[in-house]
N, C-alpha and C positions, 0 to 999 in steps of 0.2 A: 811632257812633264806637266804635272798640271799644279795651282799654288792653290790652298782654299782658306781664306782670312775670315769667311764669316762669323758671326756674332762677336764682332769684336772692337762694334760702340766707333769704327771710323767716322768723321764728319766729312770729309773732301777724300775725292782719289784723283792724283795726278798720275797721271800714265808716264808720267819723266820717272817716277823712283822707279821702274822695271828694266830697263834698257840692259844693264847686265845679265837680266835672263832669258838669254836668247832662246834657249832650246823650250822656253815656256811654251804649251801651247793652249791652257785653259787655269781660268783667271776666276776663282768667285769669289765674288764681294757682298754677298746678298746675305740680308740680313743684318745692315749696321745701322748706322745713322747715318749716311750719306747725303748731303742736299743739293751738291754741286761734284761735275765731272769737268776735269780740265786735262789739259796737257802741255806742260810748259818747255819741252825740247823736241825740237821737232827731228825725227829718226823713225825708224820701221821697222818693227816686229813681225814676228812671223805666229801670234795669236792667233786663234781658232776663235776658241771657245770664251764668254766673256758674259757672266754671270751679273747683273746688279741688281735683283729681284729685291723687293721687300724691304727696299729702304725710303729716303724720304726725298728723293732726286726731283729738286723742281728747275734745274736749269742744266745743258750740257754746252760747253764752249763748241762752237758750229765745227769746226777743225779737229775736234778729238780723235775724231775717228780715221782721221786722214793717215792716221801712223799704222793701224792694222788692217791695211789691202786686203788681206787676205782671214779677213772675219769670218767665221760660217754662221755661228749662231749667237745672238747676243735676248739675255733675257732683260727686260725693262719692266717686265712688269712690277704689280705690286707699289708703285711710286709715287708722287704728285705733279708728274707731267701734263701741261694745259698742250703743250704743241710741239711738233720735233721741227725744229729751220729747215730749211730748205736743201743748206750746205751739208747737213749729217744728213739728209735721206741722197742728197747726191752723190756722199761718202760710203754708201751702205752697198756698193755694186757686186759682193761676192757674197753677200748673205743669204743661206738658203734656207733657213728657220729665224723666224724673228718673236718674242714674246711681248706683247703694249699693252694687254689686259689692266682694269683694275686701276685707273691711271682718272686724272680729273680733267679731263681734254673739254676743251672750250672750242665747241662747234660753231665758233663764230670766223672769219674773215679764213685764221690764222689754220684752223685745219684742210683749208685746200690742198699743202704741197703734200702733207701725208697722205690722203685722200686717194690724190693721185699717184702717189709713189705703189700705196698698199694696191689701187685699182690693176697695178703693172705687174705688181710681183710676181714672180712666179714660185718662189718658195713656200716656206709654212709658215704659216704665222695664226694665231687664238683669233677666232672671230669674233669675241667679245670685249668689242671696246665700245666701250658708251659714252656719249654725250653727258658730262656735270653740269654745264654752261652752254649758251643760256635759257632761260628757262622754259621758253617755246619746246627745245630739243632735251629736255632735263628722258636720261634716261634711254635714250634713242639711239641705235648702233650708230655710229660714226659716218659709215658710209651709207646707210640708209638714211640719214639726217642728212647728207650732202645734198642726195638725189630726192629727195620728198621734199626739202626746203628751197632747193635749188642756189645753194649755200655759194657757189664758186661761180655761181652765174652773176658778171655784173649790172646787170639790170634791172634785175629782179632783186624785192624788201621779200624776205623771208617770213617775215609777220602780217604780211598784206596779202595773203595767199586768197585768188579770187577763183572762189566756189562753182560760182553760176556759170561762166565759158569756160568750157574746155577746149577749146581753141583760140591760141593769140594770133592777133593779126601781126606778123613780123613788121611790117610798114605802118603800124598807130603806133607799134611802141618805139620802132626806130626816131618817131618825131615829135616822142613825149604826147601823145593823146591819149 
């Protein structure tokens, strides 16, 4: 069964008002004014498919997704996401299409767990996600900003990137020289 509510100006989706539709299996919401996704009873559906493309989603409760295990495809793109937590990409274990395109992802600190989650996946997902933020990486796929900036390494300044060696000495930098 599948529900399709878009263009129809929603601000908030809580996953609590669905519970009685069990036999739902594809859910779109794309296309409203969405800016927050929550989920305020905690219980398990049996959703697939889960649409929020093209609205204006800048935060998701880290727990949301803990209620549809059995996700395949969920679309995000199109929104003003800077980062996905750590707890929804540890949520995301049955998804085998994922869509993040188009989104204002801040390539700073906060994009490692995605980084690493996308570097694993093995499903499909748009390989157009670029760096907004900040402005070193303005423009820059995500994962390619990771690895050219060396973004998730914590030792390395990102903006201090030294030209002239191409070789670190593992032992000057382990003692700050």
């Amino acid at each position: 069964t599948e529900l399709h509510l878009e263009h129809n100006d929603l601000v908030k989706v809580n996953l609590a008002h669905f519970p009685r539709l069990i036999s739902l299996h594809s859910l779109c919401l794309r296309r409203n004014k969405v800016t927050i996704v929550v989920n305020t009873l905690d219980w398990i559906w049996q959703l697939e498919k889960l649409d929020l493309s093209g609205n204006e989603i800048e935060y998701i409760e880290p727990h949301v997704f803990e209620s549809v295990p059995h996700l395949k495809s969920l679309q995000l793109d199109s929104n003003r996401l800077t980062y996905i937590d750590s707890r929804i990409l540890d949520s995301w274990k049955s998804l085998t299409s994922i869509s993040l395109s188009a989104n204002t992802w801040d390539c700073g600190r906060n994009v490692c767990a995605l980084a690493s989650w996308l570097s694993s996946f093995k499903g499909r997902y748009d390989s157009n996600l670029l760096c907004a933020t900040p402005e070193y990486a303005q423009g820059e796929d995500v994962l390619d900003a990771v690895y050219a900036f060396h973004l998730c390494e914590d030792t390395v300044d990102p903006t201090s990137v030294n030209t002239l060696s191409p070789m670190i000495n593992n032992s000057d930098q382990m003692f700050g020289y």
